[in-house]
N, C-alpha and C positions, 0 to 999 in steps of 0.2 A: 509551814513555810520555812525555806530554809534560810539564816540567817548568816550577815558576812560575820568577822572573825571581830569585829571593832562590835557588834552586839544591834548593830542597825540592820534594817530590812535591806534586803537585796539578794542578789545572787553572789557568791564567794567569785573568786576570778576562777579558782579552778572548775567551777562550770560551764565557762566560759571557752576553756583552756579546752576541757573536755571534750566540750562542743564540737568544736573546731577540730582535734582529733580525729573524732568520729568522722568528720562531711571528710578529710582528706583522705581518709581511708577508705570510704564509699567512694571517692573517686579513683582511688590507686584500685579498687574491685571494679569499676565501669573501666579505667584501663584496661585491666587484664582481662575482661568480658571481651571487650572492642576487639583485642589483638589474638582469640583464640582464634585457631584454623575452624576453618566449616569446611564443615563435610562434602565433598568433591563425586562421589561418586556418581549421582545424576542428579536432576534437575530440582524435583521432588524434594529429597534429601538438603542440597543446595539451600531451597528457600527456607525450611523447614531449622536447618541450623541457623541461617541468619536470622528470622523471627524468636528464636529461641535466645541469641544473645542479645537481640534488639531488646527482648522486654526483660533478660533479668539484668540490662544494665539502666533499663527505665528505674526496674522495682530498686537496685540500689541509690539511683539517683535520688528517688523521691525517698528514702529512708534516711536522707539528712534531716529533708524539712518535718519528716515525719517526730524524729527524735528529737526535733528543738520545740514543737508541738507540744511533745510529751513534758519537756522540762517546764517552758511555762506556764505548767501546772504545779508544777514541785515550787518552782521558783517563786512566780510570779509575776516574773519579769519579762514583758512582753518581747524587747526585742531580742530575746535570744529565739524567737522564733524566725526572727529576721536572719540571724546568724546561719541558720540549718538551711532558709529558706535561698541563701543565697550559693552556700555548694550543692546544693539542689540543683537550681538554674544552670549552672553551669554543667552539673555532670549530664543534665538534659541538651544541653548545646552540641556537647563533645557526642552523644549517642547518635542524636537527630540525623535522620537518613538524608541529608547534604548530598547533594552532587560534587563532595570533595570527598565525604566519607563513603557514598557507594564507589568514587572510584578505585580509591584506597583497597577497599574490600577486595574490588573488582583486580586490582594489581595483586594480592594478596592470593588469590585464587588462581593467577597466572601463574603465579611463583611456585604454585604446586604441581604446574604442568596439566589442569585441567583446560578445558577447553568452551565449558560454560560459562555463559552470560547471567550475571549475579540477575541484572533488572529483567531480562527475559524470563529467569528462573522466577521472580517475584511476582513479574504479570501472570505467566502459565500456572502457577500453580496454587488452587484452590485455599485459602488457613483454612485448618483443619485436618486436614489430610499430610500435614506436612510431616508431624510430629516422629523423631528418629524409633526404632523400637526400643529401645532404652525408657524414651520418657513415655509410652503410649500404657496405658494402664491394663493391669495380667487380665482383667474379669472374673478374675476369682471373687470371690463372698469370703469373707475372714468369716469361721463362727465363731462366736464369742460367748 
């Protein structure tokens, strides 16, 4: 367990400090998720890019609550999971496909001069098949 600096049980403040660090920087990473350009070229593509920022800015969201998790273990101090769990929450608000944030998006993609519809993009087209060929895996076999 890790001990404050006066010799009693707890967590030091700088864990605390740390904490809090980390969730605001998970969410300055779900900003800069949110506000990347998607891919325009056609529909496919379109949803394909949005799906792909929607979940890595889930997976940053939840890697606050994840990391304060981790510490009250170290610590042992329960509410710092409280601490992780609460920029969590929120980086989950800011992702959450809102009818403010698809229209956002949706203005976003006008701004590039395309002429697709984010939500028709999302209905037509199947997850799975979306993924750009960048992220789609070679099928190559490593030998090792």
């Amino acid at each position: 367990m890790i001990t404050s600096h006066d010799g009693g049980a707890g967590a030091p403040s700088w864990v605390a400090v740390g904490l809090a660090a980390y969730g605001l920087a998970a969410l300055a990473a779900g900003s800069w998720a949110r506000s990347r350009p998607l891919e325009t070229s056609d529909a496919t593509r379109l949803a394909g890019s949005y799906r792909s920022a929607f979940f890595l800015g889930i997976g940053l969201a939840e890697s606050a609550a994840l990391v304060g998790f981790a510490v009250v273990f170290f610590t042992g101090e329960r509410w710092l999971y409280f601490e992780g769990l609460a920029f969590a929450l929120v980086g989950l608000g800011l992702i959450a496909p809102t009818r403010g944030n698809l229209e956002r998006r949706q203005q976003q993609i006008t701004a590039q001069g395309s002429p697709l519809s984010l939500i028709e993009a999302l209905r037509n087209s199947p997850p799975g098949r979306t993924a750009s060929p960048s992220l789609r895996p070679s099928g190559r076999i490593l030998a090792g």
